[in-house]
TORKOL-4160 file (C-alpha; in steps of 0.2 Angstrom, whole numbers, padded with zeros to 4 digits, m for minus):
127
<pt num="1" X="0030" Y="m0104" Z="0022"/>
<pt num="2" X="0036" Y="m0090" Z="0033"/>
<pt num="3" X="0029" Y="m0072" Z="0029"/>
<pt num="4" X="0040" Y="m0059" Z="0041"/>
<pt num="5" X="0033" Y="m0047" Z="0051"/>
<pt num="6" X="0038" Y="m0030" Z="0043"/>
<pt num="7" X="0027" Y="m0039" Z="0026"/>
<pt num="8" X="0010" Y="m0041" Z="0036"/>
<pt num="9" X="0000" Y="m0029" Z="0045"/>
<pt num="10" X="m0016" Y="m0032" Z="0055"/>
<pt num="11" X="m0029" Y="m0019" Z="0051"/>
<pt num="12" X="m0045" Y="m0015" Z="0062"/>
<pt num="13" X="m0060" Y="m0007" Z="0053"/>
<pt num="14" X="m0079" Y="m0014" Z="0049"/>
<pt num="15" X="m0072" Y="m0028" Z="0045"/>
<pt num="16" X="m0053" Y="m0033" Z="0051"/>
<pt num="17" X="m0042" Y="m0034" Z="0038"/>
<pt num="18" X="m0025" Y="m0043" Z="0037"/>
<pt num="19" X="m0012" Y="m0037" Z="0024"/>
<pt num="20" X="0000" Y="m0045" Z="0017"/>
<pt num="21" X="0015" Y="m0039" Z="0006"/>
<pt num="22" X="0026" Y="m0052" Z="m0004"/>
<pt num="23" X="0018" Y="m0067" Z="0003"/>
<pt num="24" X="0022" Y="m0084" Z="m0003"/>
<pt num="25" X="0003" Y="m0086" Z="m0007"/>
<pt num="26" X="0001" Y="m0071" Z="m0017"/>
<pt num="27" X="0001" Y="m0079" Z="m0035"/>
<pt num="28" X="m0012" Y="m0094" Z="m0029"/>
<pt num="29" X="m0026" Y="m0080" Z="m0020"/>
<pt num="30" X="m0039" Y="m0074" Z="m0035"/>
<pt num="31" X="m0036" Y="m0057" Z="m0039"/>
<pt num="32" X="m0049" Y="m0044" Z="m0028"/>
<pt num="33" X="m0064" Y="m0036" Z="m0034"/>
<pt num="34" X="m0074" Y="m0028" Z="m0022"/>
<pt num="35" X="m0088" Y="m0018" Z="m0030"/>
<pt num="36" X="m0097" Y="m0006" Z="m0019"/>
<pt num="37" X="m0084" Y="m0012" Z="m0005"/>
<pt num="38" X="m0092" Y="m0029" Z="m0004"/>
<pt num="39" X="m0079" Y="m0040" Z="m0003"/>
<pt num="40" X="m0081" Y="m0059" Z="m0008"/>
<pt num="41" X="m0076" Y="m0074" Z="0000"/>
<pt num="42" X="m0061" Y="m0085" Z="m0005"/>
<pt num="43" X="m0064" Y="m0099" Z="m0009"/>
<pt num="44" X="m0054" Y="m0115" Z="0000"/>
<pt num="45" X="m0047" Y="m0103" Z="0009"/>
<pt num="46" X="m0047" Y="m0098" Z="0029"/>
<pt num="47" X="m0039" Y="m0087" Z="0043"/>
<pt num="48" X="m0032" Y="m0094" Z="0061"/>
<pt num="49" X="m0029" Y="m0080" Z="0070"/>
<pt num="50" X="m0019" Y="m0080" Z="0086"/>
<pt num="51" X="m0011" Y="m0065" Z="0096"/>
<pt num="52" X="0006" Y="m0075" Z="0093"/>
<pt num="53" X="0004" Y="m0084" Z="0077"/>
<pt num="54" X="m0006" Y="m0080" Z="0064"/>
<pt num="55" X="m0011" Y="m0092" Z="0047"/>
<pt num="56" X="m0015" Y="m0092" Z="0030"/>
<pt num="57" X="m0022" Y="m0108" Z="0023"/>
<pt num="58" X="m0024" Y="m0112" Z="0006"/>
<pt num="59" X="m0031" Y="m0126" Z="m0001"/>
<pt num="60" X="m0019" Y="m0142" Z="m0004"/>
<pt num="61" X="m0004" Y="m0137" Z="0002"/>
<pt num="62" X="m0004" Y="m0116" Z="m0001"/>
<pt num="63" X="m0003" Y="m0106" Z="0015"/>
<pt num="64" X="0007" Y="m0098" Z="0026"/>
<pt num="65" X="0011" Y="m0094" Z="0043"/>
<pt num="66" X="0016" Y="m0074" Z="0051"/>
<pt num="67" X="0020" Y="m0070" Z="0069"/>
<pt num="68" X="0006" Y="m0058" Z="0077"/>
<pt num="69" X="0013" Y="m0046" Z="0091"/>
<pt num="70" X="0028" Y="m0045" Z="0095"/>
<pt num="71" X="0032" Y="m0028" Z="0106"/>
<pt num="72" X="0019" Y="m0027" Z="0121"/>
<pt num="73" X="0010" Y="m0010" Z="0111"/>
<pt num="74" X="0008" Y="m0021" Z="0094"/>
<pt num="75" X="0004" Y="m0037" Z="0106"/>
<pt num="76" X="m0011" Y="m0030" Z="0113"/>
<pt num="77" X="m0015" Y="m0021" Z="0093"/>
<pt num="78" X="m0016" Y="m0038" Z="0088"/>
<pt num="79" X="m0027" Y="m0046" Z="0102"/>
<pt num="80" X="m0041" Y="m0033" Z="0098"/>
<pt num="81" X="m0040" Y="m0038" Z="0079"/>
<pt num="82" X="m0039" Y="m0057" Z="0084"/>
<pt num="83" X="m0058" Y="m0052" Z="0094"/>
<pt num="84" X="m0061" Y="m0046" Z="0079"/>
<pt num="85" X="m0060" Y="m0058" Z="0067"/>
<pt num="86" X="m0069" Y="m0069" Z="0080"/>
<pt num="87" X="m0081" Y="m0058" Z="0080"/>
<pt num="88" X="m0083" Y="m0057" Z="0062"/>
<pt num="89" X="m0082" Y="m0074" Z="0058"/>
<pt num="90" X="m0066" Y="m0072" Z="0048"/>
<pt num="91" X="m0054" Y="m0057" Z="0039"/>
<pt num="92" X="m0051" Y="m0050" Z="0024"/>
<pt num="93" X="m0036" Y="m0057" Z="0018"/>
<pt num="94" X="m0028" Y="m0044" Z="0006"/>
<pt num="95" X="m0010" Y="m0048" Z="m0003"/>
<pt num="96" X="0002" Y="m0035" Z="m0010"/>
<pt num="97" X="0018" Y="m0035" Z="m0022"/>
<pt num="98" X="0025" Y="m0024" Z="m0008"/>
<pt num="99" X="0018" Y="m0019" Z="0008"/>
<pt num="100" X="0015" Y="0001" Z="0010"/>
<pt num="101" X="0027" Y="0009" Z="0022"/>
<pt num="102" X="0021" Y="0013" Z="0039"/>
<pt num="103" X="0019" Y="0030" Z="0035"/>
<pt num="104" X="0012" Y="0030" Z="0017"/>
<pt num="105" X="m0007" Y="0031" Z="0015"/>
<pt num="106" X="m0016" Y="0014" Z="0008"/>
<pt num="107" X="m0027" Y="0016" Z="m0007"/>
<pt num="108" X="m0042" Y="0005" Z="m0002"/>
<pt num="109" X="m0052" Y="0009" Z="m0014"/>
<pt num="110" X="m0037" Y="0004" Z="m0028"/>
<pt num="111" X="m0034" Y="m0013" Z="m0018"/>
<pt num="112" X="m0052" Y="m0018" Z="m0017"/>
<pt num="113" X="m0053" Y="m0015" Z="m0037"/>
<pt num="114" X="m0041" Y="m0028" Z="m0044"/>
<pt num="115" X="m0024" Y="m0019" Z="m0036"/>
<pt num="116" X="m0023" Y="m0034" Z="m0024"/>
<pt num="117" X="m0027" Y="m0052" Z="m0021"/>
<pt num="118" X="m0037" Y="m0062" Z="m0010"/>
<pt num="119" X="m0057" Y="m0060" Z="m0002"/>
<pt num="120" X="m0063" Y="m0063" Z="0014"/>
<pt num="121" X="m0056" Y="m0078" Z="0024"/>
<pt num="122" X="m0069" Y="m0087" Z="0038"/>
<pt num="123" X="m0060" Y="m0091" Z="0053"/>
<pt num="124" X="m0054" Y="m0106" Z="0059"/>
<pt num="125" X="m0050" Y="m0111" Z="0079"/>
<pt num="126" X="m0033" Y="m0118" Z="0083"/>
<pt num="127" X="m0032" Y="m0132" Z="0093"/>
């Protein structure tokens, strides 16, 4: 399934975060918990992430697919978090009823105590 652009945003910070608002996989990822702001791994669950095309997957048939950049300014924003995410072995994937605005503030600290879904994600290569 197709997750739009103006629902995901690629987040760079100690660990490189992906977040999703309204996505099609939002009911099947475990609700988030992250005490002290260590967040755990979802299970069955993995990241490819690609400067173009970036995926979700789920286990069975549960995933979904988002493009990266696609003005040169957010192209090259999402190449550094793609190195990353390679660096880090995988992100934190992090789903959303609705996807703060661009300008709105995001309350980490009330997504990673049960205000959203998902866990950290390894990272697959695409071949």
């Amino acid at each position: 399934m197709l997750l739009p652009a103006e629902n995901r945003r690629f987040v760079l910070g100690p660990l490189p975060v992906l977040l999703m608002g309204a996505a099609p996989v939002h009911e099947e990822l475990p609700v988030l918990y992250a005490p002290e702001g260590r967040v755990p791994g979802c299970a069955g669950w993995s990241v490819v992430a690609k400067a173009t095309l970036c995926v979700v997957d789920g286990p069975g048939d549960v995933g979904c697919v988002m493009p990266g950049g696609l003005s040169a300014e957010e192209f090259e924003h999402v190449v550094e978090w793609c190195e990353a995410v390679e660096r880090a072995g995988g992100a934190v994937v992090m789903s959303v009823d609705v996807l703060p605005g661009e300008a709105e503030t995001v309350d980490w600290a009330a997504l990673l105590d049960g205000g959203a879904r998902g866990g950290f994600m390894p990272a697959l290569a695409a071949s």
